[in-house]
C-alpha positions as CSV (number, residue, x, y, z in Angstrom):
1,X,65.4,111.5,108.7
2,X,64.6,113.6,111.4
3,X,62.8,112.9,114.7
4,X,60.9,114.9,117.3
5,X,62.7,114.8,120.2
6,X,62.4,117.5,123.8
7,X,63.8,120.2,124.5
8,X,65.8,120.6,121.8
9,X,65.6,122.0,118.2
10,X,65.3,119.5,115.7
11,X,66.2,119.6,112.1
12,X,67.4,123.0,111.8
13,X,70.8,121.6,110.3
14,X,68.7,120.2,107.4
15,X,66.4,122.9,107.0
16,X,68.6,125.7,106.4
17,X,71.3,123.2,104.4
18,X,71.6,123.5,100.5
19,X,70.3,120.3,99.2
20,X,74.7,119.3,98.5
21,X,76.1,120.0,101.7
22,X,79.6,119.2,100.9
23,X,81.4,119.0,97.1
24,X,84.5,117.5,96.8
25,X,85.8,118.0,93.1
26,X,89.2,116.3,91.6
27,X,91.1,116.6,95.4
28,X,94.7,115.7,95.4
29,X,97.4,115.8,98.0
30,X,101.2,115.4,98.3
31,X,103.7,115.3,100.6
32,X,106.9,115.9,99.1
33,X,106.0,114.8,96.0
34,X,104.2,111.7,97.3
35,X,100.4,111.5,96.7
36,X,98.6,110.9,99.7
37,X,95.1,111.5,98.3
38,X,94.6,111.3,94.4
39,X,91.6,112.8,92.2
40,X,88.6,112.4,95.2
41,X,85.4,113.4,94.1
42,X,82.0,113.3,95.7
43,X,78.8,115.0,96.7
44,X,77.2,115.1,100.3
45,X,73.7,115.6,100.3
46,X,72.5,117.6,103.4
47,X,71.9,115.8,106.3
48,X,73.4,112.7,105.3
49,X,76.2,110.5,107.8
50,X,79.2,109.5,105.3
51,X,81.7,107.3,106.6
52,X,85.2,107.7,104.7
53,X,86.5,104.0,105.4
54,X,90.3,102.2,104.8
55,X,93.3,100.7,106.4
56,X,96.2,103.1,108.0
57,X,97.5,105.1,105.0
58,X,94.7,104.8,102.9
59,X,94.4,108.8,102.5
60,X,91.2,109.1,104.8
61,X,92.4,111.5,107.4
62,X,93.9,113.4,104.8
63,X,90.6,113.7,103.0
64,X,88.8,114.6,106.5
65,X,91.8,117.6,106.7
66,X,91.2,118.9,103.4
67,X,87.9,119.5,104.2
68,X,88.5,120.8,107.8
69,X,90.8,123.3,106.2
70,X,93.9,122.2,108.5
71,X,95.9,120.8,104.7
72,X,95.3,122.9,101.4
73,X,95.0,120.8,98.8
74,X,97.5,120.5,95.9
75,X,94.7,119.9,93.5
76,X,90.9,120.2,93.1
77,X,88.5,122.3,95.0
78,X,86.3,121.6,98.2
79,X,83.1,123.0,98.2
80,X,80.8,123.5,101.6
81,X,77.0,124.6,101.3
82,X,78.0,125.9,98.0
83,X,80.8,128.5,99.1
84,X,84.1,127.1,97.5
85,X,86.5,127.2,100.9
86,X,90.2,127.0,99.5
87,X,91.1,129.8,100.8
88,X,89.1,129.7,104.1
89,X,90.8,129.2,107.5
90,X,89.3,126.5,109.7
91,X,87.3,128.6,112.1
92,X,85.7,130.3,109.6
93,X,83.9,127.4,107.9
94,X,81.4,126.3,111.1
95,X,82.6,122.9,111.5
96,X,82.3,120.7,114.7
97,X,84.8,118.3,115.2
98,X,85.4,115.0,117.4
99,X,88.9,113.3,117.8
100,X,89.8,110.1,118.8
101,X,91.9,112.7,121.7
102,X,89.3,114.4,122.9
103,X,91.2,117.2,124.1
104,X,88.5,118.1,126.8
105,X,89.9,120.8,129.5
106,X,90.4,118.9,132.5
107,X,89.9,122.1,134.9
108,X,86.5,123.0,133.0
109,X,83.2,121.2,134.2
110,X,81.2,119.6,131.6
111,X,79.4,122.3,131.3
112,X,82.1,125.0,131.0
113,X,83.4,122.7,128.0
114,X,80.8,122.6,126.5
115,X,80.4,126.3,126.6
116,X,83.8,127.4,125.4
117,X,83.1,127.2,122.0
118,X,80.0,129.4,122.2
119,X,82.0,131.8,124.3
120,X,85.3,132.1,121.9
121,X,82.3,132.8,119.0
122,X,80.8,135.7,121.3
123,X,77.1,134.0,122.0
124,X,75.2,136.5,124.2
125,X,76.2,135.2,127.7
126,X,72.7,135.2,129.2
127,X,71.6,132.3,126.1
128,X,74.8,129.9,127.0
129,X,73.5,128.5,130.1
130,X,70.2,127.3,128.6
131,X,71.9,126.0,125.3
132,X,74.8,123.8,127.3
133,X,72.1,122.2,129.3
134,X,69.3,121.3,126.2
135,X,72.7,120.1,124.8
136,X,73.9,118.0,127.7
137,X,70.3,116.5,127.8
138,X,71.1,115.8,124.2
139,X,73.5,113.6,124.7
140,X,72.1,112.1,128.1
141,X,74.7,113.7,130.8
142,X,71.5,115.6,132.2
143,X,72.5,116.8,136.2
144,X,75.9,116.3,135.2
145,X,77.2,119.3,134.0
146,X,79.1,120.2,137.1
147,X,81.3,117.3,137.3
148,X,85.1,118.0,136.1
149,X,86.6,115.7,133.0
150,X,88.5,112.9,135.5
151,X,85.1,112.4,137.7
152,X,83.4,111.0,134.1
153,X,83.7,108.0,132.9
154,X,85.2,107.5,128.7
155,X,81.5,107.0,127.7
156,X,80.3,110.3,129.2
157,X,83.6,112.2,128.5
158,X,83.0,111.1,124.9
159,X,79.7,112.8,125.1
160,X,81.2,116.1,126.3
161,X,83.0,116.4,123.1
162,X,79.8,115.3,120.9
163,X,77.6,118.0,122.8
164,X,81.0,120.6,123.0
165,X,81.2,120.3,119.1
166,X,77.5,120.7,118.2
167,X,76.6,123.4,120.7
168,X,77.1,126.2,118.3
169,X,75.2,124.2,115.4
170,X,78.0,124.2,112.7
171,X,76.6,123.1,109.4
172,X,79.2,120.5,109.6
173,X,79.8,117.5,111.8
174,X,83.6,115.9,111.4
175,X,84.2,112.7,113.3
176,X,88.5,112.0,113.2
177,X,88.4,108.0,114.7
178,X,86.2,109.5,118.1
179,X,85.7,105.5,119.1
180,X,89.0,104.1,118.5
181,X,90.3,104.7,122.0
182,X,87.1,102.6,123.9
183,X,87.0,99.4,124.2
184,X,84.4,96.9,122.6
185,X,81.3,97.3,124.1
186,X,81.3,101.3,124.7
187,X,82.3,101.4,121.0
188,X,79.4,99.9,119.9
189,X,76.8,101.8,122.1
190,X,78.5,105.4,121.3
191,X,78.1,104.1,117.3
192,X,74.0,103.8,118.2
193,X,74.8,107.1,120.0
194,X,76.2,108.9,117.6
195,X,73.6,107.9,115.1
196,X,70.8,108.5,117.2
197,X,72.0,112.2,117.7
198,X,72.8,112.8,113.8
199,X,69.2,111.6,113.1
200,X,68.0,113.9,116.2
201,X,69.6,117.1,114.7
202,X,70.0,116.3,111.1
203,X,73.5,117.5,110.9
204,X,75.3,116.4,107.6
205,X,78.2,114.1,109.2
206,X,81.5,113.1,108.0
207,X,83.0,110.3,109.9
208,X,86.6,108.7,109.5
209,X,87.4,104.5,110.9
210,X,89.3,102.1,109.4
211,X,86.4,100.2,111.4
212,X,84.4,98.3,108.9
213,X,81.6,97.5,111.7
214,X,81.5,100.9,112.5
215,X,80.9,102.0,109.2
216,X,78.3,99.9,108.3
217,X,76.2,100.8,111.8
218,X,76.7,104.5,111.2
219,X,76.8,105.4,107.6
220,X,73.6,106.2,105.2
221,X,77.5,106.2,102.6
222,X,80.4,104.8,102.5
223,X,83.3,105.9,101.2
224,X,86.3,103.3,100.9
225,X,89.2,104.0,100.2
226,X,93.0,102.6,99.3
227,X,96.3,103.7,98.6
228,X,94.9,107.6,98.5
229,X,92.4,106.7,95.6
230,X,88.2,106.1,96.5
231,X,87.6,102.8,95.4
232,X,84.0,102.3,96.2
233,X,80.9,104.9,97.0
234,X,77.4,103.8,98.0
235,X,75.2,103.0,101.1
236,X,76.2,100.3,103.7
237,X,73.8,97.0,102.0
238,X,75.8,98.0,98.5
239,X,79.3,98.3,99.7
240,X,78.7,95.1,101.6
241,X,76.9,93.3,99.1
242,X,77.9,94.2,96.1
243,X,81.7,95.2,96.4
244,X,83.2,96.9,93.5
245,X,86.8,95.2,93.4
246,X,88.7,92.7,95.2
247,X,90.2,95.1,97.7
248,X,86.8,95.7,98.9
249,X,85.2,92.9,98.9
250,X,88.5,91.6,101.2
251,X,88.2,94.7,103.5
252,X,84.6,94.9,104.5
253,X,83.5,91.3,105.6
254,X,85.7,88.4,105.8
255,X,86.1,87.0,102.4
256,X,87.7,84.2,100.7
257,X,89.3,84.7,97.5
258,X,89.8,81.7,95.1
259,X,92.0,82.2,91.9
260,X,90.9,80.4,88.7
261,X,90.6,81.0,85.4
262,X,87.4,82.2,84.0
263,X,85.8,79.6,81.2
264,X,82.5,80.8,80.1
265,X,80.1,83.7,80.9
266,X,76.9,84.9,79.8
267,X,76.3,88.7,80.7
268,X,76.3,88.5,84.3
269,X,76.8,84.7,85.0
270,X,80.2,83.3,84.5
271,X,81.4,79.6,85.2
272,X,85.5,79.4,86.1
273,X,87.7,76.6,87.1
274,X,89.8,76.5,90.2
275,X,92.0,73.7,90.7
276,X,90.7,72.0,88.1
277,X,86.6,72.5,90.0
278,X,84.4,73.8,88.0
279,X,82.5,76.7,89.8
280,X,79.2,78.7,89.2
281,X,79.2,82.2,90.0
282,X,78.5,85.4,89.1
283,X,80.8,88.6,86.9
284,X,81.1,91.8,89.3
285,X,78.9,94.4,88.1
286,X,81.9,96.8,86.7
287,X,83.7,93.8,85.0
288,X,81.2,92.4,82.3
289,X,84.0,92.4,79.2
290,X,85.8,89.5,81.1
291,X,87.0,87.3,78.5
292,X,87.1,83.3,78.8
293,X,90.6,82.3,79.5
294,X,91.1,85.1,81.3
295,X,92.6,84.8,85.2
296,X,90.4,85.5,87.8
297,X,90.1,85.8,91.4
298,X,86.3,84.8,92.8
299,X,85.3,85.9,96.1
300,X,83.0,84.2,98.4
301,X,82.1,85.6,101.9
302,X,82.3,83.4,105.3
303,X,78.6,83.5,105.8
304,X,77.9,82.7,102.9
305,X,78.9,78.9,103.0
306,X,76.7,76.8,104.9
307,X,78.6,73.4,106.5
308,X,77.4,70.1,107.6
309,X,78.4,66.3,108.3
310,X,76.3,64.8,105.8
311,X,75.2,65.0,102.6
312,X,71.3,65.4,102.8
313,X,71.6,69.1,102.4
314,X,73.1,69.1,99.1
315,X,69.8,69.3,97.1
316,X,69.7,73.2,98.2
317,X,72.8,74.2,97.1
318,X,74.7,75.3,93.5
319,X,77.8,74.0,94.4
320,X,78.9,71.3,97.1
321,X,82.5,70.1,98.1
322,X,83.2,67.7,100.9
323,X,86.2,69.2,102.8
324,X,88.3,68.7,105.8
325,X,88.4,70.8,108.9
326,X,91.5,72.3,109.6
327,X,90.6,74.6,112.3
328,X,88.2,76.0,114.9
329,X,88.0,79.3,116.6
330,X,85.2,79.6,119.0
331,X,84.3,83.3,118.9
332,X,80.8,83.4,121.4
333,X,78.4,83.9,119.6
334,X,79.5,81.9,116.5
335,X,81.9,79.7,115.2
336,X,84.8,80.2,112.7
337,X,85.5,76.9,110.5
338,X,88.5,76.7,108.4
339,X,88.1,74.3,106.1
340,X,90.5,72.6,103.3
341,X,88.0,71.4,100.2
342,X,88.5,68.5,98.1
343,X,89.4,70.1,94.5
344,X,90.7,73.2,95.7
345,X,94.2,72.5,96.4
346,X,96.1,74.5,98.5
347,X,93.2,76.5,99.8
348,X,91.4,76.9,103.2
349,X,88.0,78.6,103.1
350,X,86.9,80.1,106.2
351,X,83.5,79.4,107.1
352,X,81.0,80.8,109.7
353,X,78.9,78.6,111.6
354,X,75.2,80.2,111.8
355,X,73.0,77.7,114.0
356,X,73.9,78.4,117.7
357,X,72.3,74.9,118.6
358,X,75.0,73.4,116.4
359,X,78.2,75.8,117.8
360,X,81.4,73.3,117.7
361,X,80.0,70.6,116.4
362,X,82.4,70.1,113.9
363,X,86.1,68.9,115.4
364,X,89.5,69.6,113.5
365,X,90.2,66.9,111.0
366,X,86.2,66.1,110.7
367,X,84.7,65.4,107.0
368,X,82.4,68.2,106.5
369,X,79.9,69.2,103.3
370,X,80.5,73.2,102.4
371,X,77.3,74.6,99.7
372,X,76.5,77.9,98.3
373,X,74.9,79.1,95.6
374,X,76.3,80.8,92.3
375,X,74.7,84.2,93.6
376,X,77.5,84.2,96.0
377,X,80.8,83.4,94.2
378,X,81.5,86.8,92.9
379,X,84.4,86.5,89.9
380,X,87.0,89.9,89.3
381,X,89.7,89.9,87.5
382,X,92.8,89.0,88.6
């Protein structure tokens, strides 16, 4: 994971690490009485990025707190580098952290932030100077330590915090929404950013969004989360591809669910009915004891329907409907479809358009083909 890179020591997070970085056993929480996180459990290996994912409410930033030290838990233990930490005050458990307020000192230069935390932990004074700048080369603000917070712009104050929280190498890295305040485009190159310098220093990472897109970039595991319980763990391609319930499958990706009854399956490969259609598709890993007759809701992501005008591409396909488009949103670099298919009554499907030669080719109220195969229709119970 890690990568040679000047002027700075790489790797030493990951050396030094026990092989589980972080243990989180049976964690609750409550507030008066109310759970806001309920039985969380999972290992960190060392070195790892983990991204805990949900909507507002979901429990994640009580999670990330927990294991800061800034809640106690009402149940369960946290465990970091294999020192159980219930009873540890924040500062003593070496943790760097990045919020979404960065809380910079706006009379400090860059460099004097960055140095406060190895001056409040007593670093011999004639080492600071030479560790703020390897660490302000780190995160590219090289010949800019002298500048004050204002005269930065949100991209390089944002890297003052990322080099002002690793200076002092803590054996943890905690990331509290850091990119939620930029917009678009500086989001998505401080995501590359942050990865690049997580892979650079093989610090074990725990990152917080509701973000899905972020998540996915970032992460080596996702966490998601919902209604204070985890619902899914496993790397980015998994969680994406292979979601474990209908709330994830709706949360990461856009997804269409379809309810139906299911009519016959055969281990993993199921056939249900849906307004009276007949569709092929496939039982969700967790849910092979579905039962014919049983509701069910199948899922079927946007890019996973293809669309055309005609019917010559029908032949490479499990399932075809003709449909009618009922709306278009032209999005740059693609094209969202919604479309109404014949035998689904009462249901749009939203559908990606993936040839750029072909962007808006199809007009509201055009007869359009939709296909996919029985791979992609992924059946839960309802």
């Amino acid at each position: 994971m890690t990568m040679a890179t000047a002027n700075v020591s790489v790797g030493t997070h990951a050396s030094r690490e026990p092989q589980v970085a972080v243990s989180v056993r049976n964690v609750g929480m409550r507030f008066a009485g109310t759970p806001a996180v309920e039985d969380a459990s999972f290992d960190l290996q060392a070195g790892s990025f983990l991204t805990i994912l949900g909507p507002s409410g979901s429990g994640k930033t009580t999670l990330l707190r927990m294991i800061a030290g800034f809640l106690t838990p009402t149940a369960g233990e946290i465990v970091i580098r294999n020192v159980p930490v219930g009873a540890m005050p924040p500062h003593k458990r070496s943790i760097g952290m990045v919020f979404q307020r960065l809380a910079l000192f706006p009379h400090m230069s860059a460099a004097a932030n960055v140095a406060f935390p190895l001056r409040m932990r007593r670093f011999d004074a004639r080492t600071i100077p030479e560790r703020v700048e390897r660490y302000l080369e780190l995160v590219r603000l090289a010949g800019l330590g002298e500048r004050r917070v204002h005269e930065l712009s949100g991209g390089q104050q944002q890297r003052v915090a990322i080099a002002r929280a690793l200076v002092f190498e803590p054996n943890l890295l905690l990331l509290d929404e850091p990119l939620a305040a930029l917009d678009r485009k500086l989001r998505e190159e401080m995501q590359l950013e942050f990865r690049r310098i997580q892979r650079e220093l093989g610090v074990t990472t725990i990152n917080v969004t509701h973000d899905q897109g972020e998540a996915l970039v970032m992460s080596d595991e996702i966490i998601v989360m919902d209604k204070g319980r985890i619902q899914q763990i496993d790397r980015p391609s998994a969680t994406y591809r292979e979601p474990a319930n209908p709330f994830v499958a709706g949360f990461v990706g856009v997804t269409n669910f379809v309810p139906g009854v299911l009519t016959a399956g055969e281990g993993s490969t199921a056939r249900v009915a849906c307004g009276g259609t007949l569709l092929a598709g496939r039982i969700a890993g967790s849910n092979a004891d579905l039962a014919a007759g049983q509701p069910i809701a199948a899922a079927l992501r946007a890019e996973q329907i293809r669309i055309w005008s005609t019917g010559r591409e029908a032949g490479r396909f499990d399932t075809v409907l003709p449909g009618t488009v009922r709306d278009v949103i032209f999005e740059g670099e693609r094209v969202v479809y919604e479309v109404e298919p014949a035998g689904l009554p009462g249901t749009a499907l939203r559908v990606f358009d993936h040839d750029p030669t072909h962007l808006g080719q199809h007009e509201a109220g055009a007869a359009v083909f939709l296909g996919w195969n029985a791979r992609d229709l992924i059946i839960y119970p309802a």
